[in-house]
Structures are given as C-alpha cells and as structure tokens.
PDB file with SEQRES, HELIX, SHEET and CRYST1 records, atoms N, CA, C and O in Angstrom:
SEQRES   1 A   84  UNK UNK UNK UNK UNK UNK UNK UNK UNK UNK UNK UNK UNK          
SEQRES   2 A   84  UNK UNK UNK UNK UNK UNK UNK UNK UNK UNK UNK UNK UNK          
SEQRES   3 A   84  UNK UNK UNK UNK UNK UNK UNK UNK UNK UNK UNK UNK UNK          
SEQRES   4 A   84  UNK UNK UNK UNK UNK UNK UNK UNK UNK UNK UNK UNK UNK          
SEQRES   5 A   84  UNK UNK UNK UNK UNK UNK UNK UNK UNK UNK UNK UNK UNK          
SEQRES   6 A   84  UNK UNK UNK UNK UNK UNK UNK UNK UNK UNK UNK UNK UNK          
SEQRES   7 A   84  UNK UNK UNK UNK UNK UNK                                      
HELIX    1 AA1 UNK A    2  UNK A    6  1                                   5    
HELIX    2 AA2 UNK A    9  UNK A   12  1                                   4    
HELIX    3 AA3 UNK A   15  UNK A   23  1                                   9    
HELIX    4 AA4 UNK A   27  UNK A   79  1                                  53    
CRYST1    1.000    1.000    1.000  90.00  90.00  90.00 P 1           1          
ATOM      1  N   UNK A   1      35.457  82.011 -63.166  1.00  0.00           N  
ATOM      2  CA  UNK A   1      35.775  83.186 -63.937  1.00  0.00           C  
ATOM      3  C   UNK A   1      35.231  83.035 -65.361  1.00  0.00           C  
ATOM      4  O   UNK A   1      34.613  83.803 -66.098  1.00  0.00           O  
ATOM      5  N   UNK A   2      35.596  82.009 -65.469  1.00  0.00           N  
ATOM      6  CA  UNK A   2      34.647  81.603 -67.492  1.00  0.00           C  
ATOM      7  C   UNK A   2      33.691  81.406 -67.423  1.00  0.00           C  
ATOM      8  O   UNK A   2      33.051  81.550 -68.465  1.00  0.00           O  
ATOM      9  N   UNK A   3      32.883  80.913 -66.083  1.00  0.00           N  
ATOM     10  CA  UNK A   3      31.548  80.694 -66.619  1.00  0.00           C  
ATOM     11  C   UNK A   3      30.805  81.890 -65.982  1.00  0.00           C  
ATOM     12  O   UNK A   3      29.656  82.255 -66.233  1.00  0.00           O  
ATOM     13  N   UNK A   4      31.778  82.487 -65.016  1.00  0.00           N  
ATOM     14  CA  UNK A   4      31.139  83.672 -64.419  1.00  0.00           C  
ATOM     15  C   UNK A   4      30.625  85.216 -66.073  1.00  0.00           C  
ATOM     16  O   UNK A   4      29.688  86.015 -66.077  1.00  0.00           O  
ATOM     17  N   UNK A   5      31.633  85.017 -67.054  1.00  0.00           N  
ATOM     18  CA  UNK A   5      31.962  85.446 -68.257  1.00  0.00           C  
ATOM     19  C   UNK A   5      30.723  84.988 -69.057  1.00  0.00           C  
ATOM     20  O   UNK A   5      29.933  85.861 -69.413  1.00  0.00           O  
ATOM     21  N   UNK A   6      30.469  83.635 -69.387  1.00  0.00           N  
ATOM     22  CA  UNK A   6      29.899  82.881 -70.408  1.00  0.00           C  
ATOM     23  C   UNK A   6      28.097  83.419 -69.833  1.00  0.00           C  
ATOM     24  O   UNK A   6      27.172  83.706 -70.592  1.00  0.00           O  
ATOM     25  N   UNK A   7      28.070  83.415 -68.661  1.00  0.00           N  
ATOM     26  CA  UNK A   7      26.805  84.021 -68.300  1.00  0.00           C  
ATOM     27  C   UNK A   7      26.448  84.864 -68.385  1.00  0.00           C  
ATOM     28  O   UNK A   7      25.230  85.019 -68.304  1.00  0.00           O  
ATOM     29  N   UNK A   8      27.224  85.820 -68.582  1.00  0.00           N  
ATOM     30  CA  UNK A   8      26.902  87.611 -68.853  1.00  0.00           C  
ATOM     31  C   UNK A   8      26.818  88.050 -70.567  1.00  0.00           C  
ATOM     32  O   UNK A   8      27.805  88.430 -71.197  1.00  0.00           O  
ATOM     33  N   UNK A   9      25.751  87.939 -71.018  1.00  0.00           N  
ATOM     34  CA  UNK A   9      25.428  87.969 -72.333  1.00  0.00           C  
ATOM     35  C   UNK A   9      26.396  89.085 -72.779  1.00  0.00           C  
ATOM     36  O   UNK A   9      27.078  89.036 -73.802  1.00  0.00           O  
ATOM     37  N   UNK A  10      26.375  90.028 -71.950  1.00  0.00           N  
ATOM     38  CA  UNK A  10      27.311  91.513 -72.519  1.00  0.00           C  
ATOM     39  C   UNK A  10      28.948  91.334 -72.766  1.00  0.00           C  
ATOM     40  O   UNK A  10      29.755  92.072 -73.331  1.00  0.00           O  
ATOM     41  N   UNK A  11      29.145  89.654 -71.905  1.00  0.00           N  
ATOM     42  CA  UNK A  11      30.865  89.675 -72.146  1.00  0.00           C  
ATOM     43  C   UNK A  11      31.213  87.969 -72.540  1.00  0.00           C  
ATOM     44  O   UNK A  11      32.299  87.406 -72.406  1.00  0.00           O  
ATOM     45  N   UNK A  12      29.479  87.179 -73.237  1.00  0.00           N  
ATOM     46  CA  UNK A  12      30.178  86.152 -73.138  1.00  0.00           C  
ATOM     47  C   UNK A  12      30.824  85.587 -74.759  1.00  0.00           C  
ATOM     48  O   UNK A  12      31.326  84.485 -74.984  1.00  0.00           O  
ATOM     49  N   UNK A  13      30.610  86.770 -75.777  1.00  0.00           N  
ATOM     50  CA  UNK A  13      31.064  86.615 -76.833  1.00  0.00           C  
ATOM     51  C   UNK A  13      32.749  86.811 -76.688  1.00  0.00           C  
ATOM     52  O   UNK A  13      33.398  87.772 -76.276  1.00  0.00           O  
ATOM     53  N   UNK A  14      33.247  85.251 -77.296  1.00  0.00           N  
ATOM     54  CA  UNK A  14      34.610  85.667 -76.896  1.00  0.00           C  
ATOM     55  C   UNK A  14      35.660  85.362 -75.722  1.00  0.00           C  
ATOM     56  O   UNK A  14      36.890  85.378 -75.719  1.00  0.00           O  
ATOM     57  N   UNK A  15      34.660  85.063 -74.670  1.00  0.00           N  
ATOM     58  CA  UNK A  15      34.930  84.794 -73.289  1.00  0.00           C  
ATOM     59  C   UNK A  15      36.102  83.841 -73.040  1.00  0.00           C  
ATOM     60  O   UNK A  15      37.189  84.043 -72.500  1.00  0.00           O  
ATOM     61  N   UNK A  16      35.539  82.689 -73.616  1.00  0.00           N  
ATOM     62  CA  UNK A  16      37.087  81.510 -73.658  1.00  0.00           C  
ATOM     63  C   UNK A  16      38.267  82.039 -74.287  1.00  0.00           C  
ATOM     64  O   UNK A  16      39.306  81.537 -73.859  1.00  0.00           O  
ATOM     65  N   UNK A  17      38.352  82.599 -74.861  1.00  0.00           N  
ATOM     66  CA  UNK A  17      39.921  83.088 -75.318  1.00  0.00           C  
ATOM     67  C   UNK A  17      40.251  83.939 -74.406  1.00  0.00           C  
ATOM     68  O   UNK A  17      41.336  83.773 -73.849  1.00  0.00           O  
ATOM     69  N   UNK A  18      39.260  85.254 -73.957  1.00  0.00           N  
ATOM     70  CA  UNK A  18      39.917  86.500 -72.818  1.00  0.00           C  
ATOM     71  C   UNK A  18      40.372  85.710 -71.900  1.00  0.00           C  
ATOM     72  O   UNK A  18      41.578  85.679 -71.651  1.00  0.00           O  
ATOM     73  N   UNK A  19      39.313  84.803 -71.128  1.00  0.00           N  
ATOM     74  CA  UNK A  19      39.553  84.766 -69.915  1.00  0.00           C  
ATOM     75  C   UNK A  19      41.359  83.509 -69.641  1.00  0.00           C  
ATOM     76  O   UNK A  19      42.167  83.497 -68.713  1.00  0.00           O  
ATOM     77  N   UNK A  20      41.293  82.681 -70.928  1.00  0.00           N  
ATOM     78  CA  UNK A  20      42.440  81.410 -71.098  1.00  0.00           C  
ATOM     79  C   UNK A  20      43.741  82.302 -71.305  1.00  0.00           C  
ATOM     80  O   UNK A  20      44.790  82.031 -70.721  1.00  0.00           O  
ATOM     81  N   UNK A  21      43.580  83.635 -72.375  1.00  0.00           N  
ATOM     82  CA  UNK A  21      44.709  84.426 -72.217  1.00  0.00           C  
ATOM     83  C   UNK A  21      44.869  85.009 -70.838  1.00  0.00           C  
ATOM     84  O   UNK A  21      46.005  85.039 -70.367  1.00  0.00           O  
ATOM     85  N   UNK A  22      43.866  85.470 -70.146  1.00  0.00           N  
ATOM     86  CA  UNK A  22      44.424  86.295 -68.814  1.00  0.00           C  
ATOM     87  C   UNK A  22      45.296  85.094 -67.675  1.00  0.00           C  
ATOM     88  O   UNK A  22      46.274  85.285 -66.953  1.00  0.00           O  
ATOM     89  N   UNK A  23      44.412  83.772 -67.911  1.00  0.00           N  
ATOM     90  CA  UNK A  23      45.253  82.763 -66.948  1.00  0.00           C  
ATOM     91  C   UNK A  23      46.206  82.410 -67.225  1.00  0.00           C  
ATOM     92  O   UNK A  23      47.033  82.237 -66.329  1.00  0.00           O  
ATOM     93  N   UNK A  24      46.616  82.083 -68.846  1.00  0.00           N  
ATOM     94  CA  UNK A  24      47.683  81.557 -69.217  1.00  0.00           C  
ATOM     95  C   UNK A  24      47.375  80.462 -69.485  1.00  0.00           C  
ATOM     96  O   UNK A  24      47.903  79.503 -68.923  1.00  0.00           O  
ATOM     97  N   UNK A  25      46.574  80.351 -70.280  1.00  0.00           N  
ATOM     98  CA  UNK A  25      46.295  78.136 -70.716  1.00  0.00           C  
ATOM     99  C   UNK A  25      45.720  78.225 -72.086  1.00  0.00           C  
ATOM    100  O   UNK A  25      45.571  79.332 -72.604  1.00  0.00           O  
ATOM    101  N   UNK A  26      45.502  77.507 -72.493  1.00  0.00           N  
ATOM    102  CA  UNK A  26      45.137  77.011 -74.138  1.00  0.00           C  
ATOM    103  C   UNK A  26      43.485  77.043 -73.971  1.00  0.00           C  
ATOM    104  O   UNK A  26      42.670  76.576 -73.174  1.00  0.00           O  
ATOM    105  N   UNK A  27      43.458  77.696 -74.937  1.00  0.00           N  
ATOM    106  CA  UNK A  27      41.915  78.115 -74.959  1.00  0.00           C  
ATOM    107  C   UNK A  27      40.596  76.697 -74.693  1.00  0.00           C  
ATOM    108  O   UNK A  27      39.525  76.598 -74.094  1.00  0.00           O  
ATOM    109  N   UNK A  28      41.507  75.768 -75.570  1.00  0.00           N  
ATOM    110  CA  UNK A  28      40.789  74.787 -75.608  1.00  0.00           C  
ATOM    111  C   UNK A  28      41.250  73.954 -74.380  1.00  0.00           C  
ATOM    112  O   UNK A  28      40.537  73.059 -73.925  1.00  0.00           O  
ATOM    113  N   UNK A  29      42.461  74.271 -73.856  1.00  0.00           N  
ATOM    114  CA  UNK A  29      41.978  73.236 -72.339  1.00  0.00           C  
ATOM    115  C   UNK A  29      40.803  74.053 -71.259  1.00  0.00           C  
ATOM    116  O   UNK A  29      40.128  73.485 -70.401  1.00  0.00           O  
ATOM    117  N   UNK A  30      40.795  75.390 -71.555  1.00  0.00           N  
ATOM    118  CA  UNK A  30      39.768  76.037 -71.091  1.00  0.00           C  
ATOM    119  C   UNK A  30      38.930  75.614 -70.976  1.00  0.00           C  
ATOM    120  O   UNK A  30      38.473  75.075 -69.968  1.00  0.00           O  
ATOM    121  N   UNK A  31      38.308  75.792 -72.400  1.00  0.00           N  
ATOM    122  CA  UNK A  31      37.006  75.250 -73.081  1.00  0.00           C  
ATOM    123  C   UNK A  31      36.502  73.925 -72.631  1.00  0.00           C  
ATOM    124  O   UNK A  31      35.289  73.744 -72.521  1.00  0.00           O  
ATOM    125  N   UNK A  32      37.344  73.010 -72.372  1.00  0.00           N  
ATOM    126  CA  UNK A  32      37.044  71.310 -71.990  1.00  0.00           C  
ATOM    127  C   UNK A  32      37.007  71.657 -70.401  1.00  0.00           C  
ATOM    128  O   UNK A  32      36.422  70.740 -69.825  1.00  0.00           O  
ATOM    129  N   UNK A  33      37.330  72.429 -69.711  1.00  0.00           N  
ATOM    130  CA  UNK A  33      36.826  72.587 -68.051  1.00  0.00           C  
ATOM    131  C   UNK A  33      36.091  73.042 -68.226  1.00  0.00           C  
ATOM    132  O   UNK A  33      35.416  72.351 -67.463  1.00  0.00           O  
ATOM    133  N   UNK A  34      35.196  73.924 -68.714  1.00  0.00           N  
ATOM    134  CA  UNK A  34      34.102  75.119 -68.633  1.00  0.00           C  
ATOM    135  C   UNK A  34      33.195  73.638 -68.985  1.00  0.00           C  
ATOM    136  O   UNK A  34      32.668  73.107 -68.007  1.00  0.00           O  
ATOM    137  N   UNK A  35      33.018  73.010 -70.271  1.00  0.00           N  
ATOM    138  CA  UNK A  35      32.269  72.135 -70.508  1.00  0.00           C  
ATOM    139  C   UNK A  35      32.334  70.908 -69.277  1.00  0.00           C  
ATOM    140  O   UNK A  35      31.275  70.330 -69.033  1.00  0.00           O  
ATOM    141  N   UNK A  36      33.355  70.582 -68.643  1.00  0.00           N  
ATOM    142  CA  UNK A  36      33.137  69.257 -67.724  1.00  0.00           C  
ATOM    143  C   UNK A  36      32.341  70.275 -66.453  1.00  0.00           C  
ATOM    144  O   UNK A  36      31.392  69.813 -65.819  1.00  0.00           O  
ATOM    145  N   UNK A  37      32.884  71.732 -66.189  1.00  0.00           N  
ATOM    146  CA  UNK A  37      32.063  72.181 -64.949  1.00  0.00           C  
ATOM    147  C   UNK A  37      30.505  72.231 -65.204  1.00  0.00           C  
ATOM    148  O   UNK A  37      29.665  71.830 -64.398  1.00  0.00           O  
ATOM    149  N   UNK A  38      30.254  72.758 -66.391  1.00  0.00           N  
ATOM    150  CA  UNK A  38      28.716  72.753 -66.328  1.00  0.00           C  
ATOM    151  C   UNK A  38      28.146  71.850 -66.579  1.00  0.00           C  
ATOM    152  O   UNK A  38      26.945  72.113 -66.628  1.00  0.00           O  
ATOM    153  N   UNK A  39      28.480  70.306 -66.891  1.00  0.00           N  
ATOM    154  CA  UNK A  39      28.088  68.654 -67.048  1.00  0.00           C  
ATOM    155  C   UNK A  39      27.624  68.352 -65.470  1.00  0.00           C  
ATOM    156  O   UNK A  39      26.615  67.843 -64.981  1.00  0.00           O  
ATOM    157  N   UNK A  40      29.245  69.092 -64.733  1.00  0.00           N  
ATOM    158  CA  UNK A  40      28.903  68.737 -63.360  1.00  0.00           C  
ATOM    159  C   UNK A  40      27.746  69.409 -62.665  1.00  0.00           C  
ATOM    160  O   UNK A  40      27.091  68.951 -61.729  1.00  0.00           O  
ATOM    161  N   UNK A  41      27.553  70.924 -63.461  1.00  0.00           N  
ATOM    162  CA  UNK A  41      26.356  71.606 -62.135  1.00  0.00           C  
ATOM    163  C   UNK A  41      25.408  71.180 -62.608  1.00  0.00           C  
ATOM    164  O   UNK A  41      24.452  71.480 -61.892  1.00  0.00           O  
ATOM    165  N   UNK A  42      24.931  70.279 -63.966  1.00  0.00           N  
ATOM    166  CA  UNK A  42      23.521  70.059 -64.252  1.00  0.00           C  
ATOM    167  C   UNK A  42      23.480  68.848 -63.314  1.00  0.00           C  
ATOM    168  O   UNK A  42      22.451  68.490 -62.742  1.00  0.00           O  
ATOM    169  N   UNK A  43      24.890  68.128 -63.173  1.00  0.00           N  
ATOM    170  CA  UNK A  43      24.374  66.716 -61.952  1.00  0.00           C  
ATOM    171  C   UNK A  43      23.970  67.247 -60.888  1.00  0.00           C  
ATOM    172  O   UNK A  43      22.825  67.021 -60.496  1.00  0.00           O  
ATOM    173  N   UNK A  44      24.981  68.217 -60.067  1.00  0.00           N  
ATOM    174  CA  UNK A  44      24.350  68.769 -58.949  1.00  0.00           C  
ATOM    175  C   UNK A  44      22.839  69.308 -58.789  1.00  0.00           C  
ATOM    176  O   UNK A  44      22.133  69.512 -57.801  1.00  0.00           O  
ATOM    177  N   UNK A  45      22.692  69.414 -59.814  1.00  0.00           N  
ATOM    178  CA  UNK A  45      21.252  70.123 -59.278  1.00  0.00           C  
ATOM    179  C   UNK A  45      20.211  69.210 -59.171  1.00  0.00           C  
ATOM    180  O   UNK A  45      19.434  69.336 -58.225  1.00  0.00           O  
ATOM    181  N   UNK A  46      20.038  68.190 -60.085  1.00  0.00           N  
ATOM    182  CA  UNK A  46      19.401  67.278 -60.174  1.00  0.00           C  
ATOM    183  C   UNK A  46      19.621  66.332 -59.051  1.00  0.00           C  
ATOM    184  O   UNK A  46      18.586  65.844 -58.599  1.00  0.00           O  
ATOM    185  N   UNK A  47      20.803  65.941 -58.467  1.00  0.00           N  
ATOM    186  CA  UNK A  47      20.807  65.242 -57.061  1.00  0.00           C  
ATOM    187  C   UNK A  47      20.347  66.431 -56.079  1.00  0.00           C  
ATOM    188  O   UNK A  47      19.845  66.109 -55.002  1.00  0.00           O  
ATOM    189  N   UNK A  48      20.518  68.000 -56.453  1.00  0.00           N  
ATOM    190  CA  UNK A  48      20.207  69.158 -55.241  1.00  0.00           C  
ATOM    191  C   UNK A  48      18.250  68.588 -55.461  1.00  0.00           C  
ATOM    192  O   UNK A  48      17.538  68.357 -54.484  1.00  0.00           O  
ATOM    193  N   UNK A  49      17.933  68.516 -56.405  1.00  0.00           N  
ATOM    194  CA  UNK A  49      16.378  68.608 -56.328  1.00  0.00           C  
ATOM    195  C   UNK A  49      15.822  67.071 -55.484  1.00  0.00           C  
ATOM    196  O   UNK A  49      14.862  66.943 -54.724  1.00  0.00           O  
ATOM    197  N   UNK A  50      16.796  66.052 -55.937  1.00  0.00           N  
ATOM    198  CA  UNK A  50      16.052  64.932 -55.357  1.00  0.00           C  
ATOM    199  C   UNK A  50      16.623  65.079 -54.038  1.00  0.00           C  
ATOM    200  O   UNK A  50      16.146  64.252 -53.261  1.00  0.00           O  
ATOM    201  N   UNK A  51      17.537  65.897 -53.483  1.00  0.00           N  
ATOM    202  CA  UNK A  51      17.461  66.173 -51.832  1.00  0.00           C  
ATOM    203  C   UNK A  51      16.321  67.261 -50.758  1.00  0.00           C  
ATOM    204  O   UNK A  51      15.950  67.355 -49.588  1.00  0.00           O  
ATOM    205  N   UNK A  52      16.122  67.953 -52.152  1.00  0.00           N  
ATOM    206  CA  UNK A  52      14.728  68.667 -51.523  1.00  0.00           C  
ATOM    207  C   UNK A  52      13.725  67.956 -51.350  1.00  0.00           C  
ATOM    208  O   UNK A  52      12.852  68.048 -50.487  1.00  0.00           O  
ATOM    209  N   UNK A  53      13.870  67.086 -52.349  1.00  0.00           N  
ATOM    210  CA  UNK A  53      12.335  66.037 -52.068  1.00  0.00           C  
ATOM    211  C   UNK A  53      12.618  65.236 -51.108  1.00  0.00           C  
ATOM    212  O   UNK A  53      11.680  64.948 -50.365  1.00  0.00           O  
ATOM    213  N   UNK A  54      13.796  64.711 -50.858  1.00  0.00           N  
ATOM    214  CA  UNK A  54      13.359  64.000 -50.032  1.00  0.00           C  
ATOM    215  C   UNK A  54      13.456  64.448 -48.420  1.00  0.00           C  
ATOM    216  O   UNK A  54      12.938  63.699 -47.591  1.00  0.00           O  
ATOM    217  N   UNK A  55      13.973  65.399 -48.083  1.00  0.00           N  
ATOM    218  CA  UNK A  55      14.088  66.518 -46.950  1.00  0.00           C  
ATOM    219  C   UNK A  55      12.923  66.744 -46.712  1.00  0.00           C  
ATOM    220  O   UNK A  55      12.517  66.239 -45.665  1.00  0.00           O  
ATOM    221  N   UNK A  56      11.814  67.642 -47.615  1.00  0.00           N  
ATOM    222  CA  UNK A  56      10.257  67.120 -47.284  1.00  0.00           C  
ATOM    223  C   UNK A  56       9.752  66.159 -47.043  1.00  0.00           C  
ATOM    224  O   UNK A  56       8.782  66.145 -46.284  1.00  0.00           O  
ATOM    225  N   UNK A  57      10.171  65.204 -47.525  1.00  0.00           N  
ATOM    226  CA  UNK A  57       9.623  64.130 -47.069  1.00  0.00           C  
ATOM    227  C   UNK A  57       9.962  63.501 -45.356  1.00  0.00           C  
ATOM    228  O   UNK A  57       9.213  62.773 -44.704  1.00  0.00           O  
ATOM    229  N   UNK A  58      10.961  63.907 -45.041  1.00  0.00           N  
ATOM    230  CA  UNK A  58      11.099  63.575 -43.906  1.00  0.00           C  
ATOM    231  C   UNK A  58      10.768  64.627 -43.165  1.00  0.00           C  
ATOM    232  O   UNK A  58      10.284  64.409 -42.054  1.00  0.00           O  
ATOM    233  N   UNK A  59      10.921  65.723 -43.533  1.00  0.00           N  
ATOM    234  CA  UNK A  59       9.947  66.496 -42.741  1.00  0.00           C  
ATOM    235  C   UNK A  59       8.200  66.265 -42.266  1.00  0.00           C  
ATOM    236  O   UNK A  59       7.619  66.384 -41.187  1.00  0.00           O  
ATOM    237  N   UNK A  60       7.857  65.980 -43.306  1.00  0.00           N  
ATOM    238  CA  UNK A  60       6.440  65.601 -43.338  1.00  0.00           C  
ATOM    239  C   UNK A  60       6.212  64.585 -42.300  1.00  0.00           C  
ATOM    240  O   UNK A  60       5.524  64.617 -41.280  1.00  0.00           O  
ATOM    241  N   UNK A  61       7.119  63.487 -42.921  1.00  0.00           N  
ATOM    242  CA  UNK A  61       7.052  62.194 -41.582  1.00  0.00           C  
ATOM    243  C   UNK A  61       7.064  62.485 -40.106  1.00  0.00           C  
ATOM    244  O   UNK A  61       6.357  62.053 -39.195  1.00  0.00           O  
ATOM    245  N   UNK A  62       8.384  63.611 -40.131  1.00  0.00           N  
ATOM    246  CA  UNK A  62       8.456  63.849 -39.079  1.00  0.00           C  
ATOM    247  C   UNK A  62       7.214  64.363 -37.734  1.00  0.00           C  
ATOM    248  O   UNK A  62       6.912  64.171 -36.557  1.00  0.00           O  
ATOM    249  N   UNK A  63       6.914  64.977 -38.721  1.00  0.00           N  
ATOM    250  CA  UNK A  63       5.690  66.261 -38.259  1.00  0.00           C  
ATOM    251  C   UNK A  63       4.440  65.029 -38.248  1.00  0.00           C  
ATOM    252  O   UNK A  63       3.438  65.440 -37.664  1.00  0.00           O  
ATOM    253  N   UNK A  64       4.348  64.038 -38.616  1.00  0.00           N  
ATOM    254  CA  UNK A  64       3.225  63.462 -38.463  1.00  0.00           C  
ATOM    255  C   UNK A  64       3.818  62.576 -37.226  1.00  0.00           C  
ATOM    256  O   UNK A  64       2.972  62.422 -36.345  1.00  0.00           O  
ATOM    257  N   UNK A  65       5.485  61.755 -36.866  1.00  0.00           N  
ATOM    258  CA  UNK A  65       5.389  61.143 -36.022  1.00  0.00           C  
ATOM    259  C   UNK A  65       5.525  61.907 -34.579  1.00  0.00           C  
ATOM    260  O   UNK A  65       5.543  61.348 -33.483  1.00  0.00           O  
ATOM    261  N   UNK A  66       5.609  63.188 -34.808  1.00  0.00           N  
ATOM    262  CA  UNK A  66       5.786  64.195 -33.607  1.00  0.00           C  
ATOM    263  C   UNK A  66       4.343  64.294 -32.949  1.00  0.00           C  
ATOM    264  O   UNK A  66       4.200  64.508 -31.745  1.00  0.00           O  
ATOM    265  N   UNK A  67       2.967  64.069 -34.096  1.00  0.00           N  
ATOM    266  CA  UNK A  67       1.631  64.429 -33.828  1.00  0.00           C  
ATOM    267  C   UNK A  67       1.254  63.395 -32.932  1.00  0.00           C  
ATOM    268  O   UNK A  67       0.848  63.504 -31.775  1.00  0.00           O  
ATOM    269  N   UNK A  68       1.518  61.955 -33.903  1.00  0.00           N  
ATOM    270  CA  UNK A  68       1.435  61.013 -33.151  1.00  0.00           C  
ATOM    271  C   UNK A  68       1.739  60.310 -31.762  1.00  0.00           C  
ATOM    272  O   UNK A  68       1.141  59.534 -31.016  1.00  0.00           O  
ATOM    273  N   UNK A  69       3.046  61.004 -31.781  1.00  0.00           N  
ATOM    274  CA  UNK A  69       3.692  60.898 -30.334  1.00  0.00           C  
ATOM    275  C   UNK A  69       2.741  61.823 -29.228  1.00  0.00           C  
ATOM    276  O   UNK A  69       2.618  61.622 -28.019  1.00  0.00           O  
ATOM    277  N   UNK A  70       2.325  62.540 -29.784  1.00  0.00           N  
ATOM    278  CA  UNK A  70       1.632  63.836 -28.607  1.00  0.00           C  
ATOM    279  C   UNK A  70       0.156  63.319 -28.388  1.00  0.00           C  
ATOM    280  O   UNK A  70      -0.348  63.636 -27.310  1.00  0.00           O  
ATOM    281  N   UNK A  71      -0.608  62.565 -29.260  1.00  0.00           N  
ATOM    282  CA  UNK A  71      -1.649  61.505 -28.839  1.00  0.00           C  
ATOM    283  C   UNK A  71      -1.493  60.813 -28.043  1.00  0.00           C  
ATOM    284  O   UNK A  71      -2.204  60.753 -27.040  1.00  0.00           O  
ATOM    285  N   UNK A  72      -0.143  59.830 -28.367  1.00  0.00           N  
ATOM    286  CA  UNK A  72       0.197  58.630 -27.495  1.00  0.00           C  
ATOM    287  C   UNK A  72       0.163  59.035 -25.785  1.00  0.00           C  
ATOM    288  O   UNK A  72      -0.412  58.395 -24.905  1.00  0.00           O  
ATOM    289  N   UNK A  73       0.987  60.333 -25.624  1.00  0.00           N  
ATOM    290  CA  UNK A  73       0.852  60.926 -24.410  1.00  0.00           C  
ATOM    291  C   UNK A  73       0.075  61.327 -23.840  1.00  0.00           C  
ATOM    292  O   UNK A  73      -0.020  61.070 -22.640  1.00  0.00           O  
ATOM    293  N   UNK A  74      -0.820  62.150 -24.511  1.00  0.00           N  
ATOM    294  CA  UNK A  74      -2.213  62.494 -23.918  1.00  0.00           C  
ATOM    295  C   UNK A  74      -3.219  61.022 -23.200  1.00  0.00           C  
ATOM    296  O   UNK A  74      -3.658  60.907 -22.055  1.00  0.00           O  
ATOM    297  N   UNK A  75      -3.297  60.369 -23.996  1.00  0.00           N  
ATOM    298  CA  UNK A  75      -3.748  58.985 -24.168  1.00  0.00           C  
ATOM    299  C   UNK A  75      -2.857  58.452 -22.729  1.00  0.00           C  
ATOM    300  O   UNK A  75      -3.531  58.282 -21.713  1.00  0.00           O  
ATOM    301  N   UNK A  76      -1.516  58.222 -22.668  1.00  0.00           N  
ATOM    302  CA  UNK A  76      -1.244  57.713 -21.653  1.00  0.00           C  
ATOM    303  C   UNK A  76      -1.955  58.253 -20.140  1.00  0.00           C  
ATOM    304  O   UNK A  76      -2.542  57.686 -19.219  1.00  0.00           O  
ATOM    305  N   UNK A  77      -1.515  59.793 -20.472  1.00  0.00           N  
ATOM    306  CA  UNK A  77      -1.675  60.103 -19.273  1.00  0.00           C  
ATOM    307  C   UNK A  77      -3.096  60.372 -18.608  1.00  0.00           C  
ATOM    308  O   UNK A  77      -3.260  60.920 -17.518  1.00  0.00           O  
ATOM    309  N   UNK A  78      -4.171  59.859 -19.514  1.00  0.00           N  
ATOM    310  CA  UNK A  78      -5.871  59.970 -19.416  1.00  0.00           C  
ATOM    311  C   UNK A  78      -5.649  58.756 -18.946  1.00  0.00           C  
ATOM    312  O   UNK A  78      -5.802  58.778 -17.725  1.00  0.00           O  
ATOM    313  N   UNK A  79      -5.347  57.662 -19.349  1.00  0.00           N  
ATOM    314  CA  UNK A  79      -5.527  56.198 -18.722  1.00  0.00           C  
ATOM    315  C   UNK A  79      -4.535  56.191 -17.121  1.00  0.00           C  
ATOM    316  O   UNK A  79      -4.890  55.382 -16.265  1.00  0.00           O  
ATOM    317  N   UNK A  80      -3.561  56.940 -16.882  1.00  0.00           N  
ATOM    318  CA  UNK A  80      -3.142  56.609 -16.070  1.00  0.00           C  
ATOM    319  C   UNK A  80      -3.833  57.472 -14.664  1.00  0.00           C  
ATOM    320  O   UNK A  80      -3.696  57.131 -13.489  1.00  0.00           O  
ATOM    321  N   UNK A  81      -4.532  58.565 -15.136  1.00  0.00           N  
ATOM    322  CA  UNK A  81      -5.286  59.253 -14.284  1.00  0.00           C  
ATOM    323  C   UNK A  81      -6.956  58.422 -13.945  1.00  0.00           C  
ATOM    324  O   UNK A  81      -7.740  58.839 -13.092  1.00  0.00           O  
ATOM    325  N   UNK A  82      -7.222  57.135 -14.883  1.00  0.00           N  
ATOM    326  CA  UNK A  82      -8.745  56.990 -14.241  1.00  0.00           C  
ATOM    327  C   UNK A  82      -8.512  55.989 -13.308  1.00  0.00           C  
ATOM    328  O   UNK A  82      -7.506  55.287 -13.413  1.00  0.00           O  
ATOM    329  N   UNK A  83      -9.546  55.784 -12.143  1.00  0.00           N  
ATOM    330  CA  UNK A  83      -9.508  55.225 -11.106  1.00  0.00           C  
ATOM    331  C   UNK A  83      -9.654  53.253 -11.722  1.00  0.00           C  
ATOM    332  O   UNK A  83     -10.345  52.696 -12.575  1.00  0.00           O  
ATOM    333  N   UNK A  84      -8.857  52.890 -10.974  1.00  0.00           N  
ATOM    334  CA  UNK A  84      -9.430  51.422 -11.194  1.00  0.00           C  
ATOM    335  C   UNK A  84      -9.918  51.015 -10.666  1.00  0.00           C  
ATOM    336  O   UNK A  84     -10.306  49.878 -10.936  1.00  0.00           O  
TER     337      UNK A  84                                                      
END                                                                             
C-alpha cells in the first residue's frame, strides 16, 4: 500500500503519513518497513537476474546435450545396421 503510493508520482508526496494514519502505526515505523521492503526488492532482483542467467544457461546446455544425444543415436543405429 506505501510503496504502491510512493510510486505514483501524483500521490507519493506525503504518502508515509496518509497511508501510517489510515493503518494506524507511527509514521516512522512505516517509513523503516517501506525502506527495509525496497532494500529487499533491490536483493530480489539482483538474485531474480542471476537466475535468468543461469536458466539460460542450462537451457543452452541443455539444447546442445539433447543435439548431441540425437547424433549419438543416429550414429548408433548406422553402425548397428552395416553388415559385418
């Protein structure tokens, strides 16, 4: 609700007091959650980005050991078809 506030340029002048009076809490214990939540979403994102990278990355692997596997087979099944 506060940071939903603090983001909207049109309502964020002010915001910590409206929104601490509508809940009922001290502006400034407000103020010290709004600040620990957005400490926390800059961590999240930064562990969210090094999970994209590395999600590609195993994608990539993947897709190359899937290629590889489909050689190996072809390959088997050419050797197991020539006459000895």
């Amino acid at each position: 609700m506060a940071l939903e506030a603090l983001a909207d340029p049109d309502r964020s002048h002010g915001a910590i007091v409206r929104v601490a009076e509508q809940l009922g809490v001290h502006r400034e214990a407000l103020r010290t959650w709004v600040r620990k939540a957005q400490a926390e979403g800059q961590d999240a994102s930064s562990v969210s980005a090094d999970r994209d990278a590395r999600l590609a990355q195993l994608e990539k692997e993947n897709r190359e050991l899937r290629r590889a596997n489909t050689i190996l087979k072809q390959a088997s099944a050419f050797f197991a078809s020539v006459p000895k």
